[in-house]
PDB file of N, CA, C and O in Angstrom:
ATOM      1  N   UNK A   1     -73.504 -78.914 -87.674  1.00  0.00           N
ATOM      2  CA  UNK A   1     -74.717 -78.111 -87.563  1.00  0.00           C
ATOM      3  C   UNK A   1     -75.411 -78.064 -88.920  1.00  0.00           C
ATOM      4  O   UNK A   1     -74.892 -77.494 -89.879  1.00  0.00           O
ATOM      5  N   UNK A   2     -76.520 -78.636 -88.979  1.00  0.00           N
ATOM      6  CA  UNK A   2     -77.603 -78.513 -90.531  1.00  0.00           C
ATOM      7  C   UNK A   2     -77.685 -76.534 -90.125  1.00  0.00           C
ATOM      8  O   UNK A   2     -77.610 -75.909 -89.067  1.00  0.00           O
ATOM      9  N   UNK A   3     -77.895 -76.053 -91.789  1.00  0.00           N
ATOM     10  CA  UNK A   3     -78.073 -75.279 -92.279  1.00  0.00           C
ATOM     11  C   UNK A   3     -80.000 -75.104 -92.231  1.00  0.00           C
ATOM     12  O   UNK A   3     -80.881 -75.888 -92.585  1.00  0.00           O
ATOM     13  N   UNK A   4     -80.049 -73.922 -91.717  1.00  0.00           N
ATOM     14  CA  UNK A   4     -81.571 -73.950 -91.842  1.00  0.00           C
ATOM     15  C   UNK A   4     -82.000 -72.854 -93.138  1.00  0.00           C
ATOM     16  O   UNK A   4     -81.510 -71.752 -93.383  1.00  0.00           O
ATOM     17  N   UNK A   5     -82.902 -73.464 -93.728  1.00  0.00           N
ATOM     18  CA  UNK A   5     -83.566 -72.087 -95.225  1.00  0.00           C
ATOM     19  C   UNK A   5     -84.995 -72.259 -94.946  1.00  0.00           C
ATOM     20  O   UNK A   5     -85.571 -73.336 -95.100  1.00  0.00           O
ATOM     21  N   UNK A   6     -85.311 -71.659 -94.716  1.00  0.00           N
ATOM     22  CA  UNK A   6     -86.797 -70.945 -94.805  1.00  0.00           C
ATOM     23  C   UNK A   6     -86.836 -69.299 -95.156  1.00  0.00           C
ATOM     24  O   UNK A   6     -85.863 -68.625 -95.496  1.00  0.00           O
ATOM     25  N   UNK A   7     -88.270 -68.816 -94.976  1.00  0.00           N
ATOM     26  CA  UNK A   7     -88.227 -67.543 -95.276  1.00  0.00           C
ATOM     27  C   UNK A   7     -89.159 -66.576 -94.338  1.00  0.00           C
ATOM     28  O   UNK A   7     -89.517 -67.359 -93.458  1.00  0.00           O
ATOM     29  N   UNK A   8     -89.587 -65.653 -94.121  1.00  0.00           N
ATOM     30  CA  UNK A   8     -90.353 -64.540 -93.421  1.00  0.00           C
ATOM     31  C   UNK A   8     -90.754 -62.824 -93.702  1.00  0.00           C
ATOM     32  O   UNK A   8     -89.979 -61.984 -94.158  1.00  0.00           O
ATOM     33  N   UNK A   9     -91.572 -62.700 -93.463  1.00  0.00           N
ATOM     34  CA  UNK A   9     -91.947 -61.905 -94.235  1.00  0.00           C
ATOM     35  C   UNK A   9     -93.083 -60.628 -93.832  1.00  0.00           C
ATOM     36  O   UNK A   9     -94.005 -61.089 -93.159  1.00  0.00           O
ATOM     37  N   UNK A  10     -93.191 -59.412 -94.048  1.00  0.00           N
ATOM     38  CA  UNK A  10     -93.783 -58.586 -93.194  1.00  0.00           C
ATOM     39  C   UNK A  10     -95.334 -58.303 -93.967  1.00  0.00           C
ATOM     40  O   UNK A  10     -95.319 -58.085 -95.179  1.00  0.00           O
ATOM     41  N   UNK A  11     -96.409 -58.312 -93.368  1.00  0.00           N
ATOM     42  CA  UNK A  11     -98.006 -58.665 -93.852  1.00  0.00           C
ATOM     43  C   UNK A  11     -98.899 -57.289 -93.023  1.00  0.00           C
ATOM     44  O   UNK A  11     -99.341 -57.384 -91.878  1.00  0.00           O
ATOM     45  N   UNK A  12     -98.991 -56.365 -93.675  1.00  0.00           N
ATOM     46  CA  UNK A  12     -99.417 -55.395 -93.133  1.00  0.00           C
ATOM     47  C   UNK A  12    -100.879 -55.155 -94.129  1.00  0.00           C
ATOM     48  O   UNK A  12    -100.736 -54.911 -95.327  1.00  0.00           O
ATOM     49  N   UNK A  13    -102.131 -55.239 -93.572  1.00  0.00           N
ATOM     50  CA  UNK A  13    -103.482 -55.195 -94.056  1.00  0.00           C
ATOM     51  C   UNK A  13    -103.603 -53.535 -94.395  1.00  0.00           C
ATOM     52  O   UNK A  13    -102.719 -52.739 -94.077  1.00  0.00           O
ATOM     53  N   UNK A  14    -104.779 -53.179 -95.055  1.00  0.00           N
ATOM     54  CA  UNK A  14    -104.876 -51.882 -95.689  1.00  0.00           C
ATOM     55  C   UNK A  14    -105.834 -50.581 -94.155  1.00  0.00           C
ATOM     56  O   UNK A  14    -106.226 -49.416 -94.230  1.00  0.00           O
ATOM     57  N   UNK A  15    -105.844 -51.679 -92.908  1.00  0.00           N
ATOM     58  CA  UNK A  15    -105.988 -50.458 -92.085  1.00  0.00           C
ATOM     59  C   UNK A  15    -104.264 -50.385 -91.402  1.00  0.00           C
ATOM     60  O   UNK A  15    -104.306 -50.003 -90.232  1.00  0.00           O
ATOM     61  N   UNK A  16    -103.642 -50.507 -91.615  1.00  0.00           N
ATOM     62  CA  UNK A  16    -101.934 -50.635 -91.307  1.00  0.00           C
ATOM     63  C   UNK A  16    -101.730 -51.357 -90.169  1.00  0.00           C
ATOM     64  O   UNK A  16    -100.985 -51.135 -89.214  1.00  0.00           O
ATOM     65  N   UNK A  17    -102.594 -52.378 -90.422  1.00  0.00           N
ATOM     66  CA  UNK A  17    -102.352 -53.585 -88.551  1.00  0.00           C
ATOM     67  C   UNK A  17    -101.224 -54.666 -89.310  1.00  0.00           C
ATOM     68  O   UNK A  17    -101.377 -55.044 -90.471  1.00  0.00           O
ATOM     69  N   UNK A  18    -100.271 -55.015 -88.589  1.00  0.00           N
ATOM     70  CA  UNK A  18     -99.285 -55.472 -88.805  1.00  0.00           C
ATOM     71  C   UNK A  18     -99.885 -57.294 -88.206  1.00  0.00           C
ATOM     72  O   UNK A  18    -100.567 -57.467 -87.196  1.00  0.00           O
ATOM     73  N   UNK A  19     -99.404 -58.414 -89.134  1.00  0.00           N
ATOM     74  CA  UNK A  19    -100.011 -59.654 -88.690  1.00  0.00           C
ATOM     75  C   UNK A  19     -98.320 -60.078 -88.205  1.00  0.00           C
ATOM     76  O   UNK A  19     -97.158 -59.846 -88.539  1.00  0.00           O
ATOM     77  N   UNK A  20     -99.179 -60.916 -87.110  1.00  0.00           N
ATOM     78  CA  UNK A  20     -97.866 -61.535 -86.069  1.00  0.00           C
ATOM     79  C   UNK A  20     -98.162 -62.612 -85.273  1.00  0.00           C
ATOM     80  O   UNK A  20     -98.835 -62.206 -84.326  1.00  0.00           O
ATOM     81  N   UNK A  21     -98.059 -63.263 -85.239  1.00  0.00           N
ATOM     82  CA  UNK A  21     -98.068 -64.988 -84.751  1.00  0.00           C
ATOM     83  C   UNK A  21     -97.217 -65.705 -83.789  1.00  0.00           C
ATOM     84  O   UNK A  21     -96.074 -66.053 -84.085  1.00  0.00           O
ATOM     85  N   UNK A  22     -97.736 -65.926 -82.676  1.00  0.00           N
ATOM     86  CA  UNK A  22     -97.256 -66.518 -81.310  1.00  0.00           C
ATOM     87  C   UNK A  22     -96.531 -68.188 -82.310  1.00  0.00           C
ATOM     88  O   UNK A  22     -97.051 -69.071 -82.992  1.00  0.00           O
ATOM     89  N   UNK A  23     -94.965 -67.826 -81.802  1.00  0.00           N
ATOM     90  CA  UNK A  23     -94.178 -69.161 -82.045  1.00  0.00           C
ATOM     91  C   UNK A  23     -93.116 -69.924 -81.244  1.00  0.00           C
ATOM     92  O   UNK A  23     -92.208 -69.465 -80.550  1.00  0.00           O
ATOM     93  N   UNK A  24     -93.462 -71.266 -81.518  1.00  0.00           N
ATOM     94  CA  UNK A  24     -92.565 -71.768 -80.474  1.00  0.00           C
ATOM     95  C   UNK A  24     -92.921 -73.451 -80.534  1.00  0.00           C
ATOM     96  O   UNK A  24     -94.086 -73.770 -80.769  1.00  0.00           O
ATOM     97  N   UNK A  25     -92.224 -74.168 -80.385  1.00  0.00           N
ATOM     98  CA  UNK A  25     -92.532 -75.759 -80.112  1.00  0.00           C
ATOM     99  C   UNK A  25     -93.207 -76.027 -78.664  1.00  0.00           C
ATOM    100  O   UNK A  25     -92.944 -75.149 -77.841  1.00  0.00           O
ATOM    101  N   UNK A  26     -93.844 -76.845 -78.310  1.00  0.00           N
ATOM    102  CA  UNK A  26     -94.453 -77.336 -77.377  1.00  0.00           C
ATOM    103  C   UNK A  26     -93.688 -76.885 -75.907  1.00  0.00           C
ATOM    104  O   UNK A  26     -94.138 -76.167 -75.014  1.00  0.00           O
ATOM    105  N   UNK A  27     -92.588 -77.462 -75.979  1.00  0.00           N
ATOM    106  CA  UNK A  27     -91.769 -77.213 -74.857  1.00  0.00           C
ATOM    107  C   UNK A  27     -91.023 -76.175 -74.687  1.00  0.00           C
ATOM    108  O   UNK A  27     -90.207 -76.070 -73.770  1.00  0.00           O
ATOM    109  N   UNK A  28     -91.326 -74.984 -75.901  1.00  0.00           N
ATOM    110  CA  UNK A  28     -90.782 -73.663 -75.672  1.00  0.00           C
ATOM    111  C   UNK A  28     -91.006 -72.774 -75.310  1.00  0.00           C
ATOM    112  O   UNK A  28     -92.194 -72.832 -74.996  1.00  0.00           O
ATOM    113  N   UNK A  29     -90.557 -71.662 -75.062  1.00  0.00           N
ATOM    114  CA  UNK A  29     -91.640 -70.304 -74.618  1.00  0.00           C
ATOM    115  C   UNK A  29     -91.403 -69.909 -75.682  1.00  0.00           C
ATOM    116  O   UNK A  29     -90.343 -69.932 -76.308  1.00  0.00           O
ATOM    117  N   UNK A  30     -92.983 -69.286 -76.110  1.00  0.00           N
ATOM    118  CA  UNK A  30     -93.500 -68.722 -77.466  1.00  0.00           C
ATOM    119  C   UNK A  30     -93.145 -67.000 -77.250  1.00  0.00           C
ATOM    120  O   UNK A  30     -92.874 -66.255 -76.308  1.00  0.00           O
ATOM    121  N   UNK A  31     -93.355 -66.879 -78.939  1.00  0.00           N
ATOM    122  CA  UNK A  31     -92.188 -65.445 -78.799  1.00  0.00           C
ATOM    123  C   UNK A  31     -92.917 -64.806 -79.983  1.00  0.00           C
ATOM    124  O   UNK A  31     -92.775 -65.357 -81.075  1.00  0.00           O
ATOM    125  N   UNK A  32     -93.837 -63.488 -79.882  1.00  0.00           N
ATOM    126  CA  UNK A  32     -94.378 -63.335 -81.383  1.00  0.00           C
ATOM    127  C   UNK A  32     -93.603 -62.601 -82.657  1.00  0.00           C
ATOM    128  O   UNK A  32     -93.032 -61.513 -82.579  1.00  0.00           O
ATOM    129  N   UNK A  33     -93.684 -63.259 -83.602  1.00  0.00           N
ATOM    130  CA  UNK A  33     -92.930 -62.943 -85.113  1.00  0.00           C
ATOM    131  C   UNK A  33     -93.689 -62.356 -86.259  1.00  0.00           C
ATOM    132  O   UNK A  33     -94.708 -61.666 -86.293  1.00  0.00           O
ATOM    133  N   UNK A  34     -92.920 -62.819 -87.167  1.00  0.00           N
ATOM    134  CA  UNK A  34     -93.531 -62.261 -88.117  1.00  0.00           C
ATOM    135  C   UNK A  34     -93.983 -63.553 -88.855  1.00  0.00           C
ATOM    136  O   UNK A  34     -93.243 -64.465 -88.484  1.00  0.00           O
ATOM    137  N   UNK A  35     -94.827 -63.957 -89.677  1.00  0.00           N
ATOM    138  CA  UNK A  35     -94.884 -65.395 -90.079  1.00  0.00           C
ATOM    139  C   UNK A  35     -93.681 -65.730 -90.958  1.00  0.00           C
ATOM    140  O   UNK A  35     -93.137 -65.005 -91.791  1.00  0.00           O
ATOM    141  N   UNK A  36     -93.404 -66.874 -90.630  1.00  0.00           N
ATOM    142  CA  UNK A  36     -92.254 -67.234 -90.946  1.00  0.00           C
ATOM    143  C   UNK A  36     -92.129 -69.267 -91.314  1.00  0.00           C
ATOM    144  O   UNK A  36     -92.853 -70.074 -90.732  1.00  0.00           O
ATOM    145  N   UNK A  37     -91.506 -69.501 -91.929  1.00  0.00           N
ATOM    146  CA  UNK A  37     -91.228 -71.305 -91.987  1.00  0.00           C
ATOM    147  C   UNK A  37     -90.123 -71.738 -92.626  1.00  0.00           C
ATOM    148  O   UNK A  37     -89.336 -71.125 -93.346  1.00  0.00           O
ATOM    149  N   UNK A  38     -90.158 -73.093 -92.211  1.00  0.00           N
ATOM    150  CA  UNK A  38     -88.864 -73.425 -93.074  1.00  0.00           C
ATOM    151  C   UNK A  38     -89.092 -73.860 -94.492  1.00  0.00           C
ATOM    152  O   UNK A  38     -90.202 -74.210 -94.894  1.00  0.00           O
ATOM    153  N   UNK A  39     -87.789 -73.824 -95.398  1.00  0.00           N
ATOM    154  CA  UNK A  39     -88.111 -73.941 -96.678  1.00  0.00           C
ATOM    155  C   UNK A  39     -88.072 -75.728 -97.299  1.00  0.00           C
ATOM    156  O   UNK A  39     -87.073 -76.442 -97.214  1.00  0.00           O
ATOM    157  N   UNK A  40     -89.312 -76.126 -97.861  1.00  0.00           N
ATOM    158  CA  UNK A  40     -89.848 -77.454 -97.923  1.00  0.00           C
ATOM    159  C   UNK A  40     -89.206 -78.158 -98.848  1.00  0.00           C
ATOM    160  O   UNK A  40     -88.928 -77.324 -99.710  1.00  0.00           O
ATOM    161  N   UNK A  41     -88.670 -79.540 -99.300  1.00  0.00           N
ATOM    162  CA  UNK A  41     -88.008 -79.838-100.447  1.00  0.00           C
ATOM    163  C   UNK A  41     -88.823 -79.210-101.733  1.00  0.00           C
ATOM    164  O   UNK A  41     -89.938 -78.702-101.852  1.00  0.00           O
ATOM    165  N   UNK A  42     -88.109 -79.391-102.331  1.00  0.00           N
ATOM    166  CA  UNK A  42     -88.348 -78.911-104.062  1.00  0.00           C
ATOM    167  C   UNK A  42     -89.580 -77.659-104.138  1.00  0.00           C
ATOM    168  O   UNK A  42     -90.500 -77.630-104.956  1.00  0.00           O
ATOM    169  N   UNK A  43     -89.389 -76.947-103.366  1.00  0.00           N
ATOM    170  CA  UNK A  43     -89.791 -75.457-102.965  1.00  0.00           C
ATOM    171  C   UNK A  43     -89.181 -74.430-102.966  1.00  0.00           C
ATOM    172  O   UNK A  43     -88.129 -74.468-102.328  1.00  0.00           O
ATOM    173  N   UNK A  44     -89.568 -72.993-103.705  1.00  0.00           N
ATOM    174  CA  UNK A  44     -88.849 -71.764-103.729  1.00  0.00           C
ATOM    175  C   UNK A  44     -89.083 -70.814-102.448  1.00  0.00           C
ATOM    176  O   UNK A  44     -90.038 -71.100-101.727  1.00  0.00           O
ATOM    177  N   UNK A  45     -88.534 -70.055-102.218  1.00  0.00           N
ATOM    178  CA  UNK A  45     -88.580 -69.253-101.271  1.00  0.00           C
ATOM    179  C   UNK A  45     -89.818 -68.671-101.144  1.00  0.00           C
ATOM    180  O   UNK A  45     -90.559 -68.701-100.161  1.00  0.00           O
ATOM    181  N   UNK A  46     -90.022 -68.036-102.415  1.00  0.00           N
ATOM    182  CA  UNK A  46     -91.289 -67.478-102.344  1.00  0.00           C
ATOM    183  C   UNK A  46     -92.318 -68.132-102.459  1.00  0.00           C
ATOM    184  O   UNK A  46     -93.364 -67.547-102.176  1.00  0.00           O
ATOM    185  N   UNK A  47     -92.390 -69.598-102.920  1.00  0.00           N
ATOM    186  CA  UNK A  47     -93.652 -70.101-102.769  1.00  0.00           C
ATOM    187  C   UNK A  47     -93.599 -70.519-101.491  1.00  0.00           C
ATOM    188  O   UNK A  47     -94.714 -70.919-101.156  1.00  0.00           O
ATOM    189  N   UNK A  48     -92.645 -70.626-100.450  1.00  0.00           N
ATOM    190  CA  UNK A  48     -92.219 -70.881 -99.224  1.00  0.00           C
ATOM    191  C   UNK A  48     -93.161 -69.488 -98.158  1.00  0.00           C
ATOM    192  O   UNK A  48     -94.019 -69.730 -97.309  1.00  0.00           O
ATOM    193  N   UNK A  49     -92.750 -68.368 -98.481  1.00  0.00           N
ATOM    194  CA  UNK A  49     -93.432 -67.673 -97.631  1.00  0.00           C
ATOM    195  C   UNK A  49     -94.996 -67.461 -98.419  1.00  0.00           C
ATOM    196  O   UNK A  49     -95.928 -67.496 -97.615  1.00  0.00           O
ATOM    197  N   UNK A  50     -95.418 -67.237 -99.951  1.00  0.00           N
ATOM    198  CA  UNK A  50     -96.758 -67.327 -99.839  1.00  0.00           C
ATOM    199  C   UNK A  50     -97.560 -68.688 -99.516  1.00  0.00           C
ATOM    200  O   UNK A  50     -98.786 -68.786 -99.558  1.00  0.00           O
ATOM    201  N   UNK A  51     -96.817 -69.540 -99.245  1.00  0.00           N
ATOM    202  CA  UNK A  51     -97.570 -70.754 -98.432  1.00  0.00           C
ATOM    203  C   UNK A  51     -97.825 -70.442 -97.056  1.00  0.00           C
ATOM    204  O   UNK A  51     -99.039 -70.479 -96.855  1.00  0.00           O
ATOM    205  N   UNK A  52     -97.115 -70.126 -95.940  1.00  0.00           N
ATOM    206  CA  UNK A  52     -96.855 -69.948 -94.786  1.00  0.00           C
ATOM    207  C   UNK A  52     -97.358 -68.554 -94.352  1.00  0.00           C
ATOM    208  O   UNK A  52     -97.574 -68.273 -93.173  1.00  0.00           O
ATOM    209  N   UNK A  53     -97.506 -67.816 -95.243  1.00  0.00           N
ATOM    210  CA  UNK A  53     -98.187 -66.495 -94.728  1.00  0.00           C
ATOM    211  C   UNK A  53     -99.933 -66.257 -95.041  1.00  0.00           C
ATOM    212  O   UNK A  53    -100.732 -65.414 -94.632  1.00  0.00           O
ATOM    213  N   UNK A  54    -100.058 -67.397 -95.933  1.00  0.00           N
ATOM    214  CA  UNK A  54    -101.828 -67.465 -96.309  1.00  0.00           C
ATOM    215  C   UNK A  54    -102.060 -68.193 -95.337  1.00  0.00           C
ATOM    216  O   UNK A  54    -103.149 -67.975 -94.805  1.00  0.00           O
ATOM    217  N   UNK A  55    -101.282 -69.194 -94.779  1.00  0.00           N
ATOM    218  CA  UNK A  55    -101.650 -70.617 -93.682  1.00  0.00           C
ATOM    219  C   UNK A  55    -101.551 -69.862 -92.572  1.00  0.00           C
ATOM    220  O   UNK A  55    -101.670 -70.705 -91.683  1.00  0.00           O
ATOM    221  N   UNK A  56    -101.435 -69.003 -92.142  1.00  0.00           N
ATOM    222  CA  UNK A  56    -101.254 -67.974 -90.749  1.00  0.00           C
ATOM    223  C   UNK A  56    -102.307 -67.045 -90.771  1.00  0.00           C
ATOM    224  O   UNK A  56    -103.180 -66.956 -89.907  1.00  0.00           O
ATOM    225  N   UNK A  57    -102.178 -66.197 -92.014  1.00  0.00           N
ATOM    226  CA  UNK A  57    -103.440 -65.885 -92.140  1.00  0.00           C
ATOM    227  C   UNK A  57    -104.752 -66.136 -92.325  1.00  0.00           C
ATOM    228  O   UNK A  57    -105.682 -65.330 -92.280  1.00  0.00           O
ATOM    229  N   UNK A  58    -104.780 -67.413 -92.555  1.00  0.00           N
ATOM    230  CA  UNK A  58    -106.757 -67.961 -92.759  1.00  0.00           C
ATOM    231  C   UNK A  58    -106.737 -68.745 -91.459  1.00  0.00           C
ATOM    232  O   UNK A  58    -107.852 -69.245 -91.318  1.00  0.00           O
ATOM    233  N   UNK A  59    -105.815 -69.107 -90.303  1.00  0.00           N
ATOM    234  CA  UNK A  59    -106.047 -69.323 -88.939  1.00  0.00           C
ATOM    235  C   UNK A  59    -107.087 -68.486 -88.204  1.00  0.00           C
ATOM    236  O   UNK A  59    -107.293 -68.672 -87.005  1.00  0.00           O
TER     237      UNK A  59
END
């Protein structure tokens, strides 16, 4: 079994609406989260979730 690393993370705007994002692969049933991804070669965690949580958010 590969080891999975990514990261996720909770994004709450200044009227207290919580951001959350329908996920799932093509052939899955989608399930909403919190934004979340996996972690990319020669990438830190945290540049891992502020990549993945600006890319969710400017959708």
């Amino acid at each position: 079994m590969n080891e999975w690393k990514g990261s996720s993370g909770v994004c709450v705007n200044e009227k207290g609406q919580l951001l959350m994002v329908l996920q799932g692969k093509p052939e899955e049933i989608k399930s909403w989260s919190v934004p979340s991804g996996g972690l990319e070669k020669d990438e830190t965690f945290e540049e891992c979730l502020s990549g993945k949580s600006k890319k969710k958010r400017d959708m």
